[in-house]
NUBASE-812673 format. One record per residue (C-alpha): residue number from 1; residue in one letter; chain; x, y, z. Coordinates in nm, 2 decimals, padded with zeros to 4 digits, m for minus. Example, Ala and Ser with C-alpha at 12.3 -4.5 7.8 and 13.67 -1.06 7.14 Angstrom:
residues 2
{rec 1 "a" "A" {01.23 m00.45 00.78}}
{rec 2 "s" "A" {01.37 m00.11 00.71}}
This chain:
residues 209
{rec 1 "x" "A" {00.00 00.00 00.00}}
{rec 2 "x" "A" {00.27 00.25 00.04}}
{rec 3 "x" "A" {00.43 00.21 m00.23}}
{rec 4 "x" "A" {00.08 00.25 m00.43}}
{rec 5 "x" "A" {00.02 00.60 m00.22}}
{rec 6 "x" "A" {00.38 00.67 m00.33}}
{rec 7 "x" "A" {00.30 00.61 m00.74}}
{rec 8 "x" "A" {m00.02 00.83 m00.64}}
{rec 9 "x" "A" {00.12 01.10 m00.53}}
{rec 10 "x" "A" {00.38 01.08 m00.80}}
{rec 11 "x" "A" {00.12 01.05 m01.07}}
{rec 12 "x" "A" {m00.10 01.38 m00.89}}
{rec 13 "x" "A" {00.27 01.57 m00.92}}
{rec 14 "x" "A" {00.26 01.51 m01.24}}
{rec 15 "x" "A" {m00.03 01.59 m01.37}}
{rec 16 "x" "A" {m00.03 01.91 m01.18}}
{rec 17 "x" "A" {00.28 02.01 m01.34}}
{rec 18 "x" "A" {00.17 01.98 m01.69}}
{rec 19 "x" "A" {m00.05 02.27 m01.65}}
{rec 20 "x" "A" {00.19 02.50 m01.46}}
{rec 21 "x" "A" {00.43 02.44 m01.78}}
{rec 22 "x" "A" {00.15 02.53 m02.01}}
{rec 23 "x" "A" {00.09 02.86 m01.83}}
{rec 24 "x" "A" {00.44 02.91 m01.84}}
{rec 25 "x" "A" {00.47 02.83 m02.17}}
{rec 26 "x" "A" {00.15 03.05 m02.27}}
{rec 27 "x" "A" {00.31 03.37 m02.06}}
{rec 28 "x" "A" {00.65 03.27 m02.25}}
{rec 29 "x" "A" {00.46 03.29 m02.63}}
{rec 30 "x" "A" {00.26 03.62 m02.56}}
{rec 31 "x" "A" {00.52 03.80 m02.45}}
{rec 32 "x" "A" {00.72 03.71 m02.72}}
{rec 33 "x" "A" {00.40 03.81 m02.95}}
{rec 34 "x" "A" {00.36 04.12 m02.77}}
{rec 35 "x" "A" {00.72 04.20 m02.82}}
{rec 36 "x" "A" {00.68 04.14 m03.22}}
{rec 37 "x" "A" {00.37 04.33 m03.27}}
{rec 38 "x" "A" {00.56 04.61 m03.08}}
{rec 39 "x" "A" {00.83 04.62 m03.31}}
{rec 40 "x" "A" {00.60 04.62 m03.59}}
{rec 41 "x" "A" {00.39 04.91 m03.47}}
{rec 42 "x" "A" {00.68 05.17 m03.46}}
{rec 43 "x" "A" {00.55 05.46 m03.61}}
{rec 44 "x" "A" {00.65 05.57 m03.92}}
{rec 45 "x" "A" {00.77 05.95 m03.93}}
{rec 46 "x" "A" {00.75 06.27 m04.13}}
{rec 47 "x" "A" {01.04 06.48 m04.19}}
{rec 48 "x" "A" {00.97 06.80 m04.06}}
{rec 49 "x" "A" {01.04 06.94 m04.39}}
{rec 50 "x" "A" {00.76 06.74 m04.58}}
{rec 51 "x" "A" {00.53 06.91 m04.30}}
{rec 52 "x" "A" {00.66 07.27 m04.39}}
{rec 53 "x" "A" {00.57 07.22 m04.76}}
{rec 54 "x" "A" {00.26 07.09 m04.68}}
{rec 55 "x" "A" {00.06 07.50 m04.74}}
{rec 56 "x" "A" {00.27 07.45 m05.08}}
{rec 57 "x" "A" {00.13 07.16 m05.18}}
{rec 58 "x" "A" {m00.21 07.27 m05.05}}
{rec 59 "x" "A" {m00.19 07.55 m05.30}}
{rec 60 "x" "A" {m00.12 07.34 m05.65}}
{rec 61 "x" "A" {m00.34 07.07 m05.54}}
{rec 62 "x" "A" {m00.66 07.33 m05.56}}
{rec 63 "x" "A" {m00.50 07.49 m05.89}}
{rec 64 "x" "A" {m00.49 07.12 m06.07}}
{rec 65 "x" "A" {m00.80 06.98 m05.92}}
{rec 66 "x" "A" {m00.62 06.76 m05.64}}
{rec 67 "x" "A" {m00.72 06.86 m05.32}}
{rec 68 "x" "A" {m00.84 06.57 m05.16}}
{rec 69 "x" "A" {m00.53 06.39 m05.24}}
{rec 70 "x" "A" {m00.28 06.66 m05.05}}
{rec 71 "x" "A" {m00.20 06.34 m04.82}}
{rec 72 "x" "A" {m00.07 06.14 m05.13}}
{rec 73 "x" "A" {00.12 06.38 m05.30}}
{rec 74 "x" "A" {00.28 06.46 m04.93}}
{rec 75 "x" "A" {00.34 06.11 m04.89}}
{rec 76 "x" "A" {00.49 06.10 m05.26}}
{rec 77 "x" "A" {00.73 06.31 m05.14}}
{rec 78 "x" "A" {00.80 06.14 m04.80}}
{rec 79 "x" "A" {00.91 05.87 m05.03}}
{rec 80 "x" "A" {01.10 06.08 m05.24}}
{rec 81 "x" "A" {01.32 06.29 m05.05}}
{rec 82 "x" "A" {01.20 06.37 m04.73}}
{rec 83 "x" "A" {01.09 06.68 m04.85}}
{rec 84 "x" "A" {01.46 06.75 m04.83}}
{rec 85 "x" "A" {01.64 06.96 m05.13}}
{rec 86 "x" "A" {01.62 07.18 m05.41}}
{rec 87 "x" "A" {01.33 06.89 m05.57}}
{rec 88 "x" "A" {01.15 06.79 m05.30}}
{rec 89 "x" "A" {00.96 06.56 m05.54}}
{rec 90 "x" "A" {01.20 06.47 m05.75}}
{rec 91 "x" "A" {01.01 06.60 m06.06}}
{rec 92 "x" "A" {01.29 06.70 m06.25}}
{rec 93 "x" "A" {01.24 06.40 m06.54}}
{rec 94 "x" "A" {00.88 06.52 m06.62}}
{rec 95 "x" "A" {00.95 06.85 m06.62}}
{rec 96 "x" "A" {01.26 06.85 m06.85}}
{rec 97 "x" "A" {01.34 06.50 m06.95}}
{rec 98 "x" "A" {01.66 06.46 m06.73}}
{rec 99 "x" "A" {01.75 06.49 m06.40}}
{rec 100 "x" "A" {01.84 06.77 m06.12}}
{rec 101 "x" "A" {01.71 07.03 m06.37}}
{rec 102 "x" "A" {01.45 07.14 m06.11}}
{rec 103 "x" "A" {01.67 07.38 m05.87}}
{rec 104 "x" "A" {01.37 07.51 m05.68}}
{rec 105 "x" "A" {01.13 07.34 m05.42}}
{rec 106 "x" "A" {00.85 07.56 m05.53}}
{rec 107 "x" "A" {00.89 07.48 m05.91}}
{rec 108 "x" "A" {00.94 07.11 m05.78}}
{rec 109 "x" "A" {00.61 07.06 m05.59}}
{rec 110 "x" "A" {00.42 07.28 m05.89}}
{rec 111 "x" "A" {00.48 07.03 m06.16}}
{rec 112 "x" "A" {00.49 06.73 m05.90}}
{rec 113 "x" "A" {00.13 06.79 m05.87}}
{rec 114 "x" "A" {00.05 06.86 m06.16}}
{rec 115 "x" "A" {00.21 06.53 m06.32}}
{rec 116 "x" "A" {00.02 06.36 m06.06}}
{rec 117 "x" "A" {m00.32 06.48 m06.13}}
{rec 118 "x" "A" {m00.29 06.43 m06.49}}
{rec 119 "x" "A" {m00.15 06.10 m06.41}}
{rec 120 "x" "A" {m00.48 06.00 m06.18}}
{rec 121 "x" "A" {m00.67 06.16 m06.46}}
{rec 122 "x" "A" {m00.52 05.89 m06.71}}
{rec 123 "x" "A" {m00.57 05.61 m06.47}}
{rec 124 "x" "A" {m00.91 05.70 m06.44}}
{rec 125 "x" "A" {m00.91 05.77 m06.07}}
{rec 126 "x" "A" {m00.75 05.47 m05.97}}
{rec 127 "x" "A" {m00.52 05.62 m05.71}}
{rec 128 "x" "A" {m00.25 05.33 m05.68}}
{rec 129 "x" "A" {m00.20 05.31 m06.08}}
{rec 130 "x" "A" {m00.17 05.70 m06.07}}
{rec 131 "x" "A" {00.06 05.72 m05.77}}
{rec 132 "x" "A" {00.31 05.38 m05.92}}
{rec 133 "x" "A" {00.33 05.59 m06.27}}
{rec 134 "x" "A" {00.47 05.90 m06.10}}
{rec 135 "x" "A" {00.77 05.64 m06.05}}
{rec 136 "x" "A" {00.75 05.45 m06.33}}
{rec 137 "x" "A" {00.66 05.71 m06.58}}
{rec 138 "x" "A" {00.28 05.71 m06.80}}
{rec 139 "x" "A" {00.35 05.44 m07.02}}
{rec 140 "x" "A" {00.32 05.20 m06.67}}
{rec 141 "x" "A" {m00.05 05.33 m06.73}}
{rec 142 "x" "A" {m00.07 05.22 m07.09}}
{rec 143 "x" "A" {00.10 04.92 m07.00}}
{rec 144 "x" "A" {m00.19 04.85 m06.71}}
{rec 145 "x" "A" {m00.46 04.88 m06.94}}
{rec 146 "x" "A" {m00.36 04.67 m07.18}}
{rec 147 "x" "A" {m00.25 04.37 m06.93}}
{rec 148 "x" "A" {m00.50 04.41 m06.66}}
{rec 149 "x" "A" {m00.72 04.72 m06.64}}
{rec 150 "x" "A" {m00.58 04.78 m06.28}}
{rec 151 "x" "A" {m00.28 04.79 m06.06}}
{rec 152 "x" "A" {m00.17 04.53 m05.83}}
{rec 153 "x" "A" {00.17 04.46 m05.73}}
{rec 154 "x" "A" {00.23 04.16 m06.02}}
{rec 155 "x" "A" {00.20 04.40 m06.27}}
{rec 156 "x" "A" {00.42 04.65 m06.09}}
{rec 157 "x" "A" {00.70 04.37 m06.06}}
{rec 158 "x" "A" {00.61 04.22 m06.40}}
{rec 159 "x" "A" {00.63 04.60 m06.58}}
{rec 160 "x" "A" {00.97 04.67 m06.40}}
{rec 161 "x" "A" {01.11 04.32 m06.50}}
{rec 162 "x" "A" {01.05 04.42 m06.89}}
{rec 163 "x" "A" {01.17 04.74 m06.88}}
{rec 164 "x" "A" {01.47 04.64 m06.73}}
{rec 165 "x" "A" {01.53 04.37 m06.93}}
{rec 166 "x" "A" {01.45 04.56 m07.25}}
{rec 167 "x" "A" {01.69 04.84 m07.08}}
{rec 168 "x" "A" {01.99 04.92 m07.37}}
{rec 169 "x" "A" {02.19 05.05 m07.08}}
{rec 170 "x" "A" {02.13 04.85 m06.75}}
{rec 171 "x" "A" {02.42 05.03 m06.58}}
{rec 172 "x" "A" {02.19 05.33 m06.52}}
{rec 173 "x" "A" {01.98 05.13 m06.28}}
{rec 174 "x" "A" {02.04 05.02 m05.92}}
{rec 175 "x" "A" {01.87 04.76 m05.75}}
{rec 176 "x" "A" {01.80 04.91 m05.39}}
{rec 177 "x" "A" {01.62 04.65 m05.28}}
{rec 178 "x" "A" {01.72 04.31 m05.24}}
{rec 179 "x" "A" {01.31 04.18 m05.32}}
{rec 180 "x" "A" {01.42 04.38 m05.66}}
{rec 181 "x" "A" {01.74 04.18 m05.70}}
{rec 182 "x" "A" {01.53 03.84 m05.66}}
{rec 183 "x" "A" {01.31 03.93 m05.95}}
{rec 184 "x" "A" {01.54 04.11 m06.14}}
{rec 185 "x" "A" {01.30 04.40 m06.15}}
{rec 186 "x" "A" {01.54 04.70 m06.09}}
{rec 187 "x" "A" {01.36 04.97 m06.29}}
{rec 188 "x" "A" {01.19 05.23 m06.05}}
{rec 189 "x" "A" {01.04 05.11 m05.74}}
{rec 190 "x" "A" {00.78 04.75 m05.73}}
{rec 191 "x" "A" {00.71 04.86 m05.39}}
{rec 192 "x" "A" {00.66 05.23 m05.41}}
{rec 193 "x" "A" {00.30 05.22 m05.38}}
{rec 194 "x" "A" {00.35 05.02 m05.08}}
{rec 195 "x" "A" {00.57 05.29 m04.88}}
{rec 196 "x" "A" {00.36 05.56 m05.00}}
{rec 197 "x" "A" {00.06 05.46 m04.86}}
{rec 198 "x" "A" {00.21 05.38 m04.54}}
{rec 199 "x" "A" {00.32 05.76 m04.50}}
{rec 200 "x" "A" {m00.02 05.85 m04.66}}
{rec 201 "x" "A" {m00.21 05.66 m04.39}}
{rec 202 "x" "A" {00.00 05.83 m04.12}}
{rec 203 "x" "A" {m00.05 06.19 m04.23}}
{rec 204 "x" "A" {m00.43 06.09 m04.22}}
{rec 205 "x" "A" {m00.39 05.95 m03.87}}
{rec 206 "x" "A" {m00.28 06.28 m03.75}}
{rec 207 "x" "A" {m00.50 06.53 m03.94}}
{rec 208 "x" "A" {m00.81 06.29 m03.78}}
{rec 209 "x" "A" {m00.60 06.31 m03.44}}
């Protein structure tokens, strides 16, 4: 009989223990979730120079029809240059075919709006089409309506692919991004719609806030 109480008592340990471990193991795995969703949720900032253009911007997007989208272009330009420089949207290559021609912000955000709208205006108001071909150039909206009649990130990667491949200089192009590298799709940005709507959804956050 003793020995049976001592297997008994051995047997209660045990099965005690097994859910004391699987607390522990619970506290272990949502701490370490916790942890990973922090990390995730950092937030994403804007330069304080996007924010002082941002009356700037105000005042093109009314003169090309635009307003409601001041949040894009300001994100556009987040991605860009941090508002930072003499073209604070890099809109040098629609403006004069070749870079750095643009030596003033003002001039800069003037015809980066105004490629913008008349790039939404082409996409027929789909915004993610509009806001890719201000990286890509117009002919990614050409390209889109022929293929697919809408963006999506395939035809981002599949359009960059092609004209890089097709590229008579490849030198020109560098491959930031090591996603890029994998599918050999180095011209412009595949994930610039991604990043812009990131910032986009942050400026909203805080004009709601």
């Amino acid at each position: 009989m003793p020995k049976m109480k001592r297997k008994t008592k051995k047997a209660m340990k045990q099965a005690l223990l097994i859910p004391i471990m699987l607390s522990i193991v619970f506290v272990v795995v949502s701490f370490l979730a916790m942890h990973q969703s922090n990390e995730r949720s950092e937030p994403i900032l804007l330069s304080e120079e996007v924010e002082n253009h941002q009356q700037t911007v105000e005042k093109y997007a009314k003169q090309y029809g635009v307003s409601e989208y001041v949040d894009v272009i300001l994100a556009m330009m987040m991605q860009e240059s941090s508002g930072r420089g003499k073209d604070p949207m890099q809109a040098s290559e629609s403006y004069c075919g070749e870079r750095h021609c643009i030596q003033d912000p003002e001039l800069s955000i003037r015809q980066g709006v105004k490629y913008f709208s008349q790039n939404l205006q082409e996409a027929d108001g789909d915004i993610e089409l509009a806001v890719q071909a201000y990286n890509f150039g117009k002919g990614f909206i050409d390209y889109v309506k022929k293929e697919t009649g809408s963006y999506s990130q395939d035809i981002a990667i599949d359009f960059s692919q092609q004209m890089y491949q097709n590229a008579p200089n490849k030198s020109i192009y560098t491959c930031l991004r090591e996603e890029a590298k994998q599918y050999n799709a180095c011209y412009g940005d595949i994930y610039y719609v991604r990043d812009v709507m990131a910032y986009k959804d942050v400026i909203a956050s805080r004009v709601n806030n």
